[in-house]
Structure formats: C-alpha cells, structure tokens
C-alpha positions in Angstrom: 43.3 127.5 264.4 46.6 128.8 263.6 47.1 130.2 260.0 50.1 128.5 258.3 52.6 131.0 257.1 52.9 132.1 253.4 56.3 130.3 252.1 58.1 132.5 249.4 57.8 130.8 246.2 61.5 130.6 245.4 62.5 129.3 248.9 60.0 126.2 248.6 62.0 125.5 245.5 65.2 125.5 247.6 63.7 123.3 250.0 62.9 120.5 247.8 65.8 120.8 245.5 69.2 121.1 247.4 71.4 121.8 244.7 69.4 124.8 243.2 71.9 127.1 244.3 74.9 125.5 242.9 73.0 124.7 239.5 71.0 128.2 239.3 72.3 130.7 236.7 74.7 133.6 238.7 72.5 136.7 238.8 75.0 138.9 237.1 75.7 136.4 234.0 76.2 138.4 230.9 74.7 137.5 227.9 77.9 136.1 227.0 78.6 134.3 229.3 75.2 133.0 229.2 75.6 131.8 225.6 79.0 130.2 226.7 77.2 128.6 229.8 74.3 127.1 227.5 77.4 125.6 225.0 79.1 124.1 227.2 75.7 122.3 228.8 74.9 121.6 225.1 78.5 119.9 224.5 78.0 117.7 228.7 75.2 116.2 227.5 76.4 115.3 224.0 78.9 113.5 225.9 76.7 112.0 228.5 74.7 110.7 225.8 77.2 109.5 224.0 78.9 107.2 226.6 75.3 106.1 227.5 74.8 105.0 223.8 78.1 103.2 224.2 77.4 101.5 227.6 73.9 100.7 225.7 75.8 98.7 223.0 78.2 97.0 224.9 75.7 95.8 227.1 73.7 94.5 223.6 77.0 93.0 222.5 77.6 91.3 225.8 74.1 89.6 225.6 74.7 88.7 222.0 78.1 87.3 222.2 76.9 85.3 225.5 76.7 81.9 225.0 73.7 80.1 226.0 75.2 77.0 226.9 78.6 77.7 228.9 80.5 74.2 229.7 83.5 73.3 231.7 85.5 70.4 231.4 87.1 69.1 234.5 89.8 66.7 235.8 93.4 65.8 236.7 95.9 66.4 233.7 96.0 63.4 231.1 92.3 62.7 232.4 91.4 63.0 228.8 89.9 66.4 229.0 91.2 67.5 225.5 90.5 64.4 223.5 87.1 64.9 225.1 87.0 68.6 223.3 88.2 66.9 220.2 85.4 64.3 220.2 83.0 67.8 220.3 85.0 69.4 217.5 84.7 66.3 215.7 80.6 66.1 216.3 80.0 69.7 215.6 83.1 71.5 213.9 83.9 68.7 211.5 84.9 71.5 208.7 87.4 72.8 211.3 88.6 69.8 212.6 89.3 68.1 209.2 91.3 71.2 207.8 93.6 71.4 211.4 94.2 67.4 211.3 97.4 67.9 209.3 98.8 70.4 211.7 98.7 67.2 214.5 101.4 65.3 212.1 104.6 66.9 213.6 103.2 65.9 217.3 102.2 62.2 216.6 105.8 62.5 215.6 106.7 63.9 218.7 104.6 61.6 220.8 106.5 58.4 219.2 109.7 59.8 219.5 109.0 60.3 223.2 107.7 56.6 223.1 111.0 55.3 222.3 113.1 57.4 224.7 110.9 56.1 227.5 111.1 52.4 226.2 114.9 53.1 226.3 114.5 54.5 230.0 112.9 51.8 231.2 115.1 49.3 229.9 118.1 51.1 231.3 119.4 49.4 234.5 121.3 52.6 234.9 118.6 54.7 234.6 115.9 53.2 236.7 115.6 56.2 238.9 115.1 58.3 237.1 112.1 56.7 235.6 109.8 58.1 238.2 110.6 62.1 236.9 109.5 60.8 233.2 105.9 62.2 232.0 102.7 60.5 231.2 102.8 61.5 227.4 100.7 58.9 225.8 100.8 58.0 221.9 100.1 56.3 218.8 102.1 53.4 220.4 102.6 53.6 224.4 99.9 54.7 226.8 101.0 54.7 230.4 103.0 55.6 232.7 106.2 54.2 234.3 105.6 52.5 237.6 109.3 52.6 239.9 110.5 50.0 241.2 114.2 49.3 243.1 117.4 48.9 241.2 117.9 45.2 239.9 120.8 44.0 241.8 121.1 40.6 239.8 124.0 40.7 237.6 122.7 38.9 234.5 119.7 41.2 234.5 121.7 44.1 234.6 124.5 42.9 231.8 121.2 42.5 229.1 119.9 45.6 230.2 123.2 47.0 229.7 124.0 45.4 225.9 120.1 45.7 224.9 120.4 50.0 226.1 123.4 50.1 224.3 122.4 48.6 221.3 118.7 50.3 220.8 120.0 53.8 221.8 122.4 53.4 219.4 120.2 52.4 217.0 117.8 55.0 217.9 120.8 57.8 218.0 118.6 59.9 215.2 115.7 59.6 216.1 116.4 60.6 220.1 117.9 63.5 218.2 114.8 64.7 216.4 113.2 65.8 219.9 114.7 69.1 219.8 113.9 69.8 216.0 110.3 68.7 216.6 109.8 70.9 219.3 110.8 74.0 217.1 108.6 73.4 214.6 106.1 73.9 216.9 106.9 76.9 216.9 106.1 79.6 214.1 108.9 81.4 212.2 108.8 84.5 214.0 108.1 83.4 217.7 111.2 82.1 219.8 109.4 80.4 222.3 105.5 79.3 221.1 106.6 75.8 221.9 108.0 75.4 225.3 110.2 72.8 227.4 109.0 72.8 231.1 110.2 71.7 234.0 113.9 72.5 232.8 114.6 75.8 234.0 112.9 77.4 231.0 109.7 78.4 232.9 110.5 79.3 236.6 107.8 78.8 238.9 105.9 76.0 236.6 105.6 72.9 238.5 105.7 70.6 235.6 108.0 67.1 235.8 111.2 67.5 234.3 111.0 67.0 230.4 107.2 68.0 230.0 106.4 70.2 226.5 103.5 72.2 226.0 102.0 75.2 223.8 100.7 78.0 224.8 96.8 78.2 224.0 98.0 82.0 222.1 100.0 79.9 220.4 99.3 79.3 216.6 101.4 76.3 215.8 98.3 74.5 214.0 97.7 78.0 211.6 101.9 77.2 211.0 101.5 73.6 210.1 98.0 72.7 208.7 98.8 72.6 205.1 100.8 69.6 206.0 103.9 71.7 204.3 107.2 72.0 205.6 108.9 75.3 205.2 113.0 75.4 205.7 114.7 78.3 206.6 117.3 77.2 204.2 115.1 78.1 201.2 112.9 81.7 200.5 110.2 82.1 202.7 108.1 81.9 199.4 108.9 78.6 198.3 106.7 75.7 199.7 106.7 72.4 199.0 105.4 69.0 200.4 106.9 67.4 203.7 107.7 64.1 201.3 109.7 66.0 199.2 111.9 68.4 202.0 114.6 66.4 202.8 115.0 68.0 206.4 111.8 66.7 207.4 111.7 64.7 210.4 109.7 61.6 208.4 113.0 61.2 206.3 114.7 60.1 210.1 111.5 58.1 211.0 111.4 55.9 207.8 114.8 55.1 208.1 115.0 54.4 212.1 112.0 52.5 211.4 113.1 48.5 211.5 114.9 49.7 214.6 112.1 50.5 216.2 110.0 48.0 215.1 112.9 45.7 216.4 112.7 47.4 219.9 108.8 47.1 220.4 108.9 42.9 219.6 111.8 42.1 221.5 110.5 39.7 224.0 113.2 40.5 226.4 111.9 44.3 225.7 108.2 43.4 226.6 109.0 41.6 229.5 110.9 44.4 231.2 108.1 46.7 230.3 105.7 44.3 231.5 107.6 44.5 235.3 108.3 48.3 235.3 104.3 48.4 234.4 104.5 50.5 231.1 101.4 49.9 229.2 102.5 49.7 225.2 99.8 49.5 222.5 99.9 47.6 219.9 103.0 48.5 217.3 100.5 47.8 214.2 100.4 51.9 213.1 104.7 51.9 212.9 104.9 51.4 209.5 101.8 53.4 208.1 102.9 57.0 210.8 106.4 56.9 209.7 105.8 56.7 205.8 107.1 59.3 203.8 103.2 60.7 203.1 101.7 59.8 206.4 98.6 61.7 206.8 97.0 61.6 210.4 93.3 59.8 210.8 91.1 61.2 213.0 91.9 58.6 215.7 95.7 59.6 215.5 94.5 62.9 215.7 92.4 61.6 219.1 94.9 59.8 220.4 97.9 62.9 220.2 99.0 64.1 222.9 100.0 67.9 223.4 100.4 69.4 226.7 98.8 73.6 226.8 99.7 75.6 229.1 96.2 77.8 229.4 92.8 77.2 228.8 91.2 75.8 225.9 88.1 77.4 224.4 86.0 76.0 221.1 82.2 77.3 220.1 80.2 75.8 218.4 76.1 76.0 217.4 73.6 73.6 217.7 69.9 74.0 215.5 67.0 73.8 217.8 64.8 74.0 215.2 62.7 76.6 213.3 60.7 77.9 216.9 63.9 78.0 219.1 66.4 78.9 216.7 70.3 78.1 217.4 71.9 77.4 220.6 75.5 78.8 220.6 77.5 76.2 223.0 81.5 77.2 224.3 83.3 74.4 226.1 86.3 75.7 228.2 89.0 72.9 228.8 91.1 74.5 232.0 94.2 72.8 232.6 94.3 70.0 235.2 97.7 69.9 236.7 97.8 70.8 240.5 99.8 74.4 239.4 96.8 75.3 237.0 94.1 74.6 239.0 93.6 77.8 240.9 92.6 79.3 237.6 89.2 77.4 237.6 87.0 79.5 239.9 87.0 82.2 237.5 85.2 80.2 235.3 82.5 79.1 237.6 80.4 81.6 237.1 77.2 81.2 234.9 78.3 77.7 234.0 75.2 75.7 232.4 77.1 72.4 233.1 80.6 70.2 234.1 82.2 67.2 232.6 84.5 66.0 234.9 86.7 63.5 233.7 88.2 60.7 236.1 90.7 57.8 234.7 89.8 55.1 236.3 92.7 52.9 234.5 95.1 55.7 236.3 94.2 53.1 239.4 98.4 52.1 239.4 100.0 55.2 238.6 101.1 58.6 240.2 100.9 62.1 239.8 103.4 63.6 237.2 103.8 66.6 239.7 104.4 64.4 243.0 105.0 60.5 242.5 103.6 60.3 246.2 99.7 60.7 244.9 98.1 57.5 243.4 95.9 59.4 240.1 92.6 57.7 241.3 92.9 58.6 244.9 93.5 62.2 243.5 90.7 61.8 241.0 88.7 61.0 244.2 89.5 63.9 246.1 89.4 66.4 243.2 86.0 65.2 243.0 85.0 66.0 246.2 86.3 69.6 246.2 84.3 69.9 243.1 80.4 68.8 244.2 80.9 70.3 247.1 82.2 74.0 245.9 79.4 76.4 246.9 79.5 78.3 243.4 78.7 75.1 241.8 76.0 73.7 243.5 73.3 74.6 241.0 75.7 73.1 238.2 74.6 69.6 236.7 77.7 67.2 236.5 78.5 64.9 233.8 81.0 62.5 235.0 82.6 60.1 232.5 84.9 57.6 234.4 87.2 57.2 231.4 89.4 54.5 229.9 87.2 52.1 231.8 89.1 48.9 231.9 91.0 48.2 235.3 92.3 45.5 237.9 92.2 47.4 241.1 92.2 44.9 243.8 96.0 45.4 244.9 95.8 49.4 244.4 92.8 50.1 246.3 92.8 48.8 249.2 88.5 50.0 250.3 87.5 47.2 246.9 88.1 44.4 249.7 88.0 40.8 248.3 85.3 42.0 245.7 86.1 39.8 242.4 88.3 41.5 240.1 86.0 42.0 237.0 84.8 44.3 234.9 81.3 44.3 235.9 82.2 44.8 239.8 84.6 47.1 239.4 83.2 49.1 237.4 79.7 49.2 239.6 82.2 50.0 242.9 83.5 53.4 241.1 80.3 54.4 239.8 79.0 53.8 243.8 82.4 55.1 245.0 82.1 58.3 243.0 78.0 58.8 243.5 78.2 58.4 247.3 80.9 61.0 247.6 78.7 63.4 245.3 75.7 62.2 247.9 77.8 62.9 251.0 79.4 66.3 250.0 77.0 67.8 247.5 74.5 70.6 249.1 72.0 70.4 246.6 70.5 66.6 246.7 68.7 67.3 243.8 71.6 68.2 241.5 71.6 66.6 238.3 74.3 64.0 238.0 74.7 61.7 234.8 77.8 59.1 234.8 78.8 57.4 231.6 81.8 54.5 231.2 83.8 55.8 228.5 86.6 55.4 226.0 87.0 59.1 225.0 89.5 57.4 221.9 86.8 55.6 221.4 84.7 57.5 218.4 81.4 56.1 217.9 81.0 55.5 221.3 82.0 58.7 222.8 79.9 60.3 220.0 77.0 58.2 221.3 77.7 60.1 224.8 78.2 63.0 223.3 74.9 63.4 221.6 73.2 61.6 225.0 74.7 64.7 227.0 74.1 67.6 224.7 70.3 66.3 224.8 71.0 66.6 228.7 72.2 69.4 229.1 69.9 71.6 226.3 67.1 70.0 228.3 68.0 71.2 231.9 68.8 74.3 230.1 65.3 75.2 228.8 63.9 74.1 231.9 66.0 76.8 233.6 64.6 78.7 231.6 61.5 78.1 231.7 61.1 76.9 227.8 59.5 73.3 229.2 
C-alpha cells in the first residue's frame, strides 16, 4: 500500500478556495494599511447590507401593494368597457363616485352638443359623405352610429334637406359653437393640451376618425371640475362661484338653444331621415332637465357619458371577506379598445386573476370608427378569438357580457340563416356563436367561462352581474389558492 502524501496545510486551503490569493491579506501589509484595509471592509459591507435591506423592503412593498384580485376589461372601443368600470365604482367606490359625478357635467354637455352636430350631418344632402368619418360618441340623447348610404339624387328630397340644414344650423349656430369652449374646459388652467382633438392633425400617428376627443388618463380634468364650479379667467383665480350664476358658462347657450333643439329632435321629417341613414336617437325626454340652468348629473347621465381616454384606466377597490380572510384588494384595468391601442394589452396579461370582455352585440349594423370596412360584430368575433386563444391567457377565466342585448340581425349576418328574428333566438345564436369559438380556439377546455346578457346602462341589473361575477371570480381565486 502506497502512503498518501502529507499536503501542506495552507495549500489544501488554496485548493478548495480559489480566490484565497486575491482575498488574503499582502504579506508585507503595515499596520496601517491594515487598519485602512479592515475600514474599508467595514464600510463594503455596510453597503452590502444596506442595499440588501432595501431590496428586502421593496420586495415586502411589492407583495403588499399587489393586489389579490387583478382584472382586465376587454373589447372593441365603445363596447362599453368604461361604463362597465363605472358600474364597479358605483358598487364599491360609491363615496368616490358621488363626489366626481359633477365633474361629468361639462361632458354630458359635450356629448349633446356632438348629438346635434351629427343630427345636422345626417340631415345634410350635402354632407352625406362625409357621414361615414363621424364618430360613435353616444349620449344623453343619440346612441348610434351613422350608417352610409349614396347621395339622394331626387330633387325634392334634396331641396328639404337643404331648407331644413339651413334652418336648424342656423338655429343651432351657438350651440355648434360651444364645441371648442367645452373641449378647453376639459382642460385645467395650467395644461395646454389635457383635453385633446384627434384625428385632426393634433396627434400624429393616432389612428382615430377625424373629429374624435379624448383625455389623457394623467389627465385631471375631474379634480378641475368636481365642485360643479366654473372658474373664468376673466375674474381672480380666487373668486369661485356657481356655474348658474357665471354668465360664460356653456348652460347659459344650452337653455337658450334649447326650443331649437327640442324642435330638431320631433320634426317628423327629421326622424324619418334618421330613421333611413340608421342613426339610433333616444328618447329627447332629458332636454329640458340637462340644459337647465342648475342641472346636476344622475348617476345614469353619469353612466351613459361618453369620454374617449387615450391610456389605460385603473380603479381599486376592497372587498370584506370576513373576519377569518380579511379584505381582498381588487384593481380593474380598462385598456383602450381601438385597433391603435391594442398592442398595449399583453403587458397586462400577466398575473391576471380574470377578463371581462365586452362584445356589442346591437353593434350588428355598424362599422369600425377606425375603417368603415369592418362590421363591429364581426370584429367583436374575431377579437374574441385572438383573445381565448392567447397562450398567456389560457389559465385566465372569461367573463363575457354580450352587451346592449337587443338586435335584428337577420340581414347583417348572413351565418343566422332564416332563424326567426327574435330576441329569444338571437340571443341563444350569439351566446352559441361566441361559446363555440371559445370551444374551438381555447387550449384549456376546462377554462372557466361565464356569459351574461347585459345592459351595462342598465344599473340594477348590471349590479346584479356585478355582484354574480365578483362571487365568481373571489371563488376561483381561493381555489387557486388553495383556501377551498
């Protein structure tokens, strides 16, 4: 047997220990430089400690601030995505949502103003096309959108058209004019451009239809405006007083345009020309009680107000689980739904708890704002499908709400066949149409997936939903983890 050979102490050590060399005191270190040698180790690892502490409580502030219930909320623009958020606000934020409903005045204002000019359009045998480049901006008083149709080439249609334009615009001169003055008081005092007009040339690269408004989601234009108080640059920037009593306030216009327009939305000759270029009006009933001098906004106005962001919209709130499980803290991101603002949803894939994607199924005769070639159900359809079918997703449960139920579809979609055009079929051939792509395109078959018929206007109802999904969803969550 061969003896193994005696390995010097200090060269095992350098063996197992590689950087023993470079780390091991010089041999002809002074005590000076000794004592320097041991401060500036001293003063390393006070560092290194410190930023470890730091990482420490950023990583315990993450996991605080993380919410346990992370929801998206899905769909083509004007799907009703943000009256769906309101509908939560309302539910959970009430507080919030009653002390903001003032700020909403000034764009119900906006929202009927932009009523008229499109009643005007459409009435307009000169104008007919450009009645396909007009928005979808619903309102208190008009919900839909324009349908084109060719020129009218008979003579006596186009001489009323002519006289009826020329006496409503002219009629309507100060209110068309309030537009612009609306739009700026969007805006607060010392920010040009919160408030901005798209598709004009005043956003490059935006692909928005030409006349569009929106706010950014930095923008504070409902801190500006909640007291309901109007604040003219004319007087000191201390002096506030109620809109009723500032003269330059747009209600002032509204009041007195508002026969006129009252005028405009019963003419029968008006109605029927509406009724052929398919422009959907609601019921003129609210006229009188939005343009009276103290006109406060209801929470349905405030539901049914329409306000284009540019962005995406974020609201928390809590929900009490009870005295074992504590609160659930709940953030709902609304991402915007036009084709240009889509490519920002992946981002917020990640860790989602859930998706409520909204489809307008009443959209079933009208086109895209951003290409008047895509029918808005057919695009609904095929947004759908991208979505159950994204990889990152396929864990996600989907709440689908096919919203503003109501439709006649048999000439639009041309797979309904000779089905009868109800309610009760119709409805039961969308729920089927939507399910079986979700079957045919989904990789998870066992993905939860709840559909609901809604009204998102509709507040009892949707509340009813609302309450049915949150039960849904805090549900699935504690199963995932593991709390059932």
């Amino acid at each position: 047997m061969v003896a193994a050979k005696s390995i010097p102490q200090n060269h095992r050590h350098s063996l197992t220990d590689p950087l023993d060399a470079v780390l091991r005191p010089p041999s002809d270190e002074t005590p000076a430089q000794r004592e320097m040698r041991i401060l500036a180790e001293q003063q390393a690892k006070h560092i290194s400690d410190a930023i470890d502490e730091q990482l420490r409580v950023e990583r315990a502030e993450l996991k605080k601030n993380k919410p346990d219930v992370k929801i998206l909320l899905l769909g083509q623009s004007e799907s009703g995505k943000s009256t769906t958020l309101k509908q939560f606000q309302l539910l959970h934020t009430p507080a919030a949502f009653q002390a903001e409903r003032m700020a909403w005045r000034i764009v119900i204002y906006l929202n009927l103003v932009r009523s008229v000019r499109r009643v005007l359009d459409t009435i307009s045998a000169e104008r007919e096309e450009e009645i396909s480049e007009l928005s979808d901006t619903a309102s208190l008083l008009s919900d839909g959108q324009t349908a084109v149709s060719s020129v009218s080439t008979d003579p006596e249609t186009r001489r009323i058209a002519a006289e009826k334009y020329a006496e409503y615009s002219t009629a309507l001169a100060p209110v068309l004019e309030l537009e612009a003055r609306l739009i700026r008081n969007l805006r607060e005092d010392d920010d040009e451009d919160e408030a901005t007009r798209l598709g004009d040339g005043s956003a490059p690269g935006w692909s928005v239809p030409r006349g569009e408004y929106a706010v950014r989601t930095t923008s504070n234009w409902k801190r500006a405006l909640t007291l309901g108080r109007s604040r003219s640059k004319r007087k000191s920037a201390s002096v506030s007083v109620p809109w009723w009593e500032d003269p330059s306030d747009p209600v002032h216009t509204l009041e007195s345009c508002r026969n006129s327009m009252n005028r405009l939305w019963k003419d029968e000759w008006v109605r029927r020309r509406l009724v052929e270029k398919r422009v959907r009006l609601q019921e003129s009933s609210g006229l009188c009680r939005i343009t009276a001098k103290m006109y406060a906004p209801t929470d349905e106005d405030v539901l049914k107000a329409r306000l284009k962001t540019v962005g995406v919209v974020e609201h928390s709130f809590t929900i009490n689980m009870g005295s074992i499980r504590g609160n659930s803290n709940w953030v709902i991101y609304d991402v915007g739904g036009s084709r240009s603002q889509r490519h920002a949803w992946a981002p917020f894939f990640q860790d989602v708890n859930a998706i409520i994607f909204l489809a307008p199924i009443s959209a079933f005769d009208q086109v895209l704002t951003e290409d008047s070639r895509v029918n808005r159900l057919e695009d609904s359809l095929l947004l759908w499908r991208a979505v159950v079918s994204n990889k990152l997703l396929e864990k996600v449960p989907i709440v689908l709400f096919l919203n503003k139920s109501w439709c006649s579809v048999e000439n639009h979609l041309l797979t309904y066949g000779d089905r009868p055009n109800e309610y009760e079929p119709v409805s039961k051939y969308l729920r089927n149409k939507f399910g079986l792509l979700h079957n045919q395109n989904s990789s998870n078959r066992d993905r939860e997936l709840f559909i609901h018929f809604t009204a998102v206007i509709d507040k009892a109802k949707t509340a009813q939903i609302i309450t049915s999904v949150r039960e849904a969803i805090l549900r699935i969550n504690l199963k995932t983890l593991k709390l059932m």
